[in-house]
C-alpha positions in Angstrom: 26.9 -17.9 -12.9 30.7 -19.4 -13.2 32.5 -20.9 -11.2 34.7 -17.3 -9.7 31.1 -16.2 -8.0 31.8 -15.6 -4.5 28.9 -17.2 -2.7 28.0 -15.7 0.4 29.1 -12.1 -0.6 27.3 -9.2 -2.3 30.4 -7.7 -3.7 32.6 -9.9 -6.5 35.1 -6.9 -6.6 37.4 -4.7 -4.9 37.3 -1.4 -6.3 39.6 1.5 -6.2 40.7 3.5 -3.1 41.0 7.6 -3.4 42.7 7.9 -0.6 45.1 5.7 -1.7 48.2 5.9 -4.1 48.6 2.6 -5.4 46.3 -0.5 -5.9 46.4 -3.7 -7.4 44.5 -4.2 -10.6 44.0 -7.5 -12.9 44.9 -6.1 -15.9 46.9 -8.8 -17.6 44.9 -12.0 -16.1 46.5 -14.4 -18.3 49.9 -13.7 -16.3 48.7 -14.8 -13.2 49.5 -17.8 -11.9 46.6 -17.8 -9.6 43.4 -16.3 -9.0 44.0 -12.2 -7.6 40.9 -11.7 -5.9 39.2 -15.1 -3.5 36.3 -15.1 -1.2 37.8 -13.8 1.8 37.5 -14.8 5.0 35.9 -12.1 7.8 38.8 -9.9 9.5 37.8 -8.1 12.9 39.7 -4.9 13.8 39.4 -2.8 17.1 38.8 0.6 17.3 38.1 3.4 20.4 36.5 6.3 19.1 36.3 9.5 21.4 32.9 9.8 20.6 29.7 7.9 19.3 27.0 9.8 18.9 27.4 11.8 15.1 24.9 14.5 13.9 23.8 14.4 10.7 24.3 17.2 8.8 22.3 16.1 5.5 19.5 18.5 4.7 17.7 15.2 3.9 17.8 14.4 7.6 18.2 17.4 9.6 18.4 17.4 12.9 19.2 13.8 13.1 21.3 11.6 15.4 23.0 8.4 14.4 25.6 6.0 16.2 27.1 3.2 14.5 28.8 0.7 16.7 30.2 -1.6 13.5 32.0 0.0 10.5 31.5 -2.5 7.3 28.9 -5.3 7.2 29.3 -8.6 6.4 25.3 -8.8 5.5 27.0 -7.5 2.2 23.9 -5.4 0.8 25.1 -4.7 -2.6 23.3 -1.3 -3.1 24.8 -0.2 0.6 25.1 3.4 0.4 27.7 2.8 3.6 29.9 1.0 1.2 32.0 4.6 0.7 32.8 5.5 4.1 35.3 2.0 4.3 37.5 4.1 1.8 38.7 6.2 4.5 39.8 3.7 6.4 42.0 2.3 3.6 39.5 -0.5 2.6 37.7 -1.4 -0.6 33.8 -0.4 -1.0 33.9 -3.8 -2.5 34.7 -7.0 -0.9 36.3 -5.6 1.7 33.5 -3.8 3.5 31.9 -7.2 4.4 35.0 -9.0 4.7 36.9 -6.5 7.1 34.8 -5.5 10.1 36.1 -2.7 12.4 34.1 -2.6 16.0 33.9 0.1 18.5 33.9 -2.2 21.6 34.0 1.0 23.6 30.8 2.5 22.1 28.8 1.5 25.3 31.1 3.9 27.6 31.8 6.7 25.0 27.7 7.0 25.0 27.5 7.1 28.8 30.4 10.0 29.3 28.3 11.8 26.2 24.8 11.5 27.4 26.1 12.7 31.0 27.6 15.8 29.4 25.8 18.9 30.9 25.0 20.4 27.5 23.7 17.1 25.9 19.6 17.3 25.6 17.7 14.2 24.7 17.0 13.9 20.9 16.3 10.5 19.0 19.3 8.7 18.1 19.6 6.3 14.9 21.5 2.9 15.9 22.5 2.9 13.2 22.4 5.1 10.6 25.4 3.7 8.4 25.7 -0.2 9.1 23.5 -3.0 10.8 23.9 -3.2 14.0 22.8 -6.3 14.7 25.5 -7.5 11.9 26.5 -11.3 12.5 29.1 -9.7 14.7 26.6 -8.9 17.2 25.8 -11.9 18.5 29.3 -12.8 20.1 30.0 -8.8 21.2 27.0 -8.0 22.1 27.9 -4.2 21.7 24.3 -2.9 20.6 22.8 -4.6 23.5 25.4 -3.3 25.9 24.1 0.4 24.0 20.2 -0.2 24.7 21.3 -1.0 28.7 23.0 2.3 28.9 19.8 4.1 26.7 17.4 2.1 29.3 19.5 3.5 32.7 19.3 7.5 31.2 15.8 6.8 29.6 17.0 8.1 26.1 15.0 7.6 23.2 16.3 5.7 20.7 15.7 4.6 17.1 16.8 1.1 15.7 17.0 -0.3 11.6 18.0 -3.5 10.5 17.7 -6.5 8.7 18.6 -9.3 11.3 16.4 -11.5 13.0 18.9 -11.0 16.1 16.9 -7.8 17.3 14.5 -10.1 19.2 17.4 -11.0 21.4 16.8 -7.6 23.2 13.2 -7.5 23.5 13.4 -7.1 27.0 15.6 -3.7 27.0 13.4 -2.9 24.2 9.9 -3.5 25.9 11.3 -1.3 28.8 11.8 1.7 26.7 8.5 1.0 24.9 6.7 1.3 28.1 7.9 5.0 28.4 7.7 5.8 24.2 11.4 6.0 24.1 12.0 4.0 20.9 11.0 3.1 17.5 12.3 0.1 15.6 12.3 0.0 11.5 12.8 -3.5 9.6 13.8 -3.3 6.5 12.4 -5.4 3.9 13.6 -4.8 0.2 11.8 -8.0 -1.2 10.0 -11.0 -0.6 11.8 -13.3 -3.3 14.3 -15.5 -1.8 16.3 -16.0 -4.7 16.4 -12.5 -4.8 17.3 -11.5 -1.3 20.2 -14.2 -1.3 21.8 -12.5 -4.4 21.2 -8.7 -3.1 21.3 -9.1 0.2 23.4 -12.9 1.0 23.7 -12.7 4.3 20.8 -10.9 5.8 17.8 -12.6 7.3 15.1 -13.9 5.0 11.9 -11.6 4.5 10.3 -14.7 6.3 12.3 -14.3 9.2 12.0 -10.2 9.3 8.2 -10.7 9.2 8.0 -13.0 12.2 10.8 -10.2 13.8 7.9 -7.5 12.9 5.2 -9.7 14.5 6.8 -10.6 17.7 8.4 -7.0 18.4 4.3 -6.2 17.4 3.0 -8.5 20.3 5.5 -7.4 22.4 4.3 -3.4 22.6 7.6 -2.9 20.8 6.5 0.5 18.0 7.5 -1.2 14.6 7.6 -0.5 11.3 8.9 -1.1 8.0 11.6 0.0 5.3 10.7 -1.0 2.2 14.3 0.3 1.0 15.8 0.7 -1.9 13.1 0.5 -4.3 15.1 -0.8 -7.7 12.9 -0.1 -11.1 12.7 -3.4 -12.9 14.1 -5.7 -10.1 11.7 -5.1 -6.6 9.4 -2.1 -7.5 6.6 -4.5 -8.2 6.8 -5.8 -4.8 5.6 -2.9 -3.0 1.8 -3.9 -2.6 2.8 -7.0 -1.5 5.7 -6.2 1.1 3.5 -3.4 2.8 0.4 -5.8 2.9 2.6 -8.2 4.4 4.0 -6.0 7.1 0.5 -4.8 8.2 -0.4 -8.5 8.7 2.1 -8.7 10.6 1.9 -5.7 13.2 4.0 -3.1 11.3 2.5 0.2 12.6 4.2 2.2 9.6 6.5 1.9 6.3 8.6 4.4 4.7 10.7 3.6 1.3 13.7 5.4 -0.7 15.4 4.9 -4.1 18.0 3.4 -5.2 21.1 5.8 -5.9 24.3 4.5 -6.6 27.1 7.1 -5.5 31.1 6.7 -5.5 32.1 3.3 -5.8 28.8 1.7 -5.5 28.5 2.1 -9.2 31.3 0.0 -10.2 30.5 -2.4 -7.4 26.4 -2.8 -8.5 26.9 -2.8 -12.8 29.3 -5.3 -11.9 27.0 -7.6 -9.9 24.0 -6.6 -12.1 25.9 -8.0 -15.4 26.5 -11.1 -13.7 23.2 -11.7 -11.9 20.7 -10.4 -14.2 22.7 -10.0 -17.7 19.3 -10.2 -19.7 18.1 -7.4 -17.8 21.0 -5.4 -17.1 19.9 -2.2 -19.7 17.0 -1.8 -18.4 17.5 -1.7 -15.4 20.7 0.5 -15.6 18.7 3.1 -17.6 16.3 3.7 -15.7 18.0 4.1 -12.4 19.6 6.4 -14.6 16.4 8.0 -15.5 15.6 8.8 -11.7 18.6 10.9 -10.8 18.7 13.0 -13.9 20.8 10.8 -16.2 23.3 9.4 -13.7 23.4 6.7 -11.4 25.7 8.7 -9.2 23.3 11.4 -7.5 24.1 14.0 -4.3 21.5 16.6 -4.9 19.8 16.7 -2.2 16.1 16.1 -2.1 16.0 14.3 -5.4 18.9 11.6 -4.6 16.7 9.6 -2.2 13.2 10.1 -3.4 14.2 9.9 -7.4 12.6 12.0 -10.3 11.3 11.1 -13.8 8.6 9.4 -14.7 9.6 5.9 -13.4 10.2 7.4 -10.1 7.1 9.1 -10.0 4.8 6.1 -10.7 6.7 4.1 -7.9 6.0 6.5 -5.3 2.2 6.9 -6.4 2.4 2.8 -5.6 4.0 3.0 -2.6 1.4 6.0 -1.5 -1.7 3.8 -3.1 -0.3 0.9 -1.0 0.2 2.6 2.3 -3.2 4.2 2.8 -4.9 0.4 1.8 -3.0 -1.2 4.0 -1.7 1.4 6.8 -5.0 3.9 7.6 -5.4 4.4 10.9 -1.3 3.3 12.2 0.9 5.6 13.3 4.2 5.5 15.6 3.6 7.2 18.9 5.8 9.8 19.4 8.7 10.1 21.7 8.7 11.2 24.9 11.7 13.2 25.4 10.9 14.5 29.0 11.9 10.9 30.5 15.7 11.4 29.9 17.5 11.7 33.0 19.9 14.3 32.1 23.1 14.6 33.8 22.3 10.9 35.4 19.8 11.8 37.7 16.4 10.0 38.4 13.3 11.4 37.9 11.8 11.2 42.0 8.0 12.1 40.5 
């Protein structure tokens, strides 16, 4: 690796904008006097959305709820399928959208006028369903936790993903709704090599520390599980066995998996960090992420752009299936209980 890696980030580019007209681009780098692209230091921007809660209108999730109080992540996740949405605020996919953090610090009040609207009726909510919210960020705002108070006062169900060790923080808001089936929390765990997560994922927890996050949400009555997410061929899929085995030993009550798919910019962004990181491996990997969405890395048909096709993505969901039934018969989440929410604000007297 030379000496232009930039440590502590996923992304070693900035890659084009649509939306935008002009960009810079390096394509004469022996006329610059100094470097055009340097590890960038973390920007926070403000923003005040009208609202916060955003159906999903994917047929791969229908029906779905999501809230994202962050836009961008500094965990800097290079396969982030969030990585697009930065574009339409102007940013890169690349470094930007771990460098350049945009925060809804009204999030907390937007979801209390939106859950007290007459016509709203209690349906799980993903926090979040495009960035970690429990990003670094988190622990100075302390907008997610502000989110779970209001979810605890209407007794709203609520479903939470994320990498960060942080979520233990809120185990007390989270034990509250527990006690009345009102949440589900997912950790996601794409490997258990170090060396690994630290290139892939540089800023994220270590699988460690996510399996000692499953165990104590576990002890604490907290319904957890695992995302085992994104299965890469030739880089984690071997892990599988070993991930899920680890997550039962540790409490997780379930464990759920997707594929890799590298749409938009990712592309660019991931062959780029690929070639540097794993040069000796880079065809074959490449080719058969290619070989899961029907030649492309770059998949939107729907159905077969998170679950994969082919051969290859066949034999990793027969391991993942193989694995969960060893190690997950018997578990289940419990389901939510919807008729808790106190709609319009009211309490429930009996």
């Amino acid at each position: 690796m030379d000496n232009s890696y930039f440590k502590g980030r996923g992304a070693q580019i900035k890659t084009g904008n649509k939306f935008l007209q002009a960009e810079y681009v390096a394509q004469h780098i022996e006329g610059l006097d100094e470097p055009l692209l340097e590890n960038p230091h973390t920007q926070i921007f403000f923003e005040n959305p009208k609202k916060i809660i955003n159906k999903i209108e994917s047929p791969d999730l229908a029906g779905m709820y999501s809230m994202n109080p962050y836009q961008g992540c500094e965990h800097g996740c290079i396969y982030c399928y969030a990585r697009n949405t930065h574009e339409y605020y102007g940013f890169s996919a690349g470094l930007d959208f771990e460098s350049k953090i945009i925060v809804k610090k009204n999030a907390p009040q937007v979801l209390e006028q939106q859950l007290l609207n007459k016509n709203w009726n209690a349906a799980p909510i993903m926090l979040s369903g495009n960035t970690d919210c429990y990003q670094p960020q988190e622990r100075k705002l302390e907008i997610t936790r502000q989110i779970l108070q209001v979810l605890v006062k209407y007794r709203h169900p609520v479903g939470l993903i994320s990498k960060n060790s942080l979520i233990t923080r809120d185990i007390d808001l989270l034990q509250d709704l527990a006690k009345d089936r009102l949440v589900h929390v997912m950790i996601s765990i794409t490997t258990l090599n170090e060396e690994l997560r630290r290139q892939m994922e540089p800023r994220t927890a270590s699988s460690i520390k996510r399996l000692k996050t499953v165990e104590e949400l576990s002890k604490a009555n907290i319904p957890v599980g695992i995302m085992n997410a994104p299965i890469i061929p030739g880089l984690n899929h071997h892990e599988i066995p070993d991930i899920l085995k680890a997550a039962a030993d540790h409490g997780a009550r379930t464990a759920g998996m997707t594929i890799v798919r590298l749409n938009g910019s990712i592309g660019k962004i991931f062959e780029d960090w690929l070639r540097k990181n794993f040069p000796d491996r880079f065809d074959k990997v490449w080719n058969q992420i290619c070989s899961m969405h029907g030649g492309n890395v770059n998949d939107s048909q729907f159905g077969r752009r998170m679950r994969g096709d082919g051969n290859i993505a066949d034999a990793i969901h027969q391991l993942f299936r193989a694995s969960k039934k060893k190690y997950f018969a018997g578990r289940e989440m419990p389901p939510y209980d919807l008729t808790r929410f106190r709609k319009g604000g009211s309490y429930q007297l009996f």
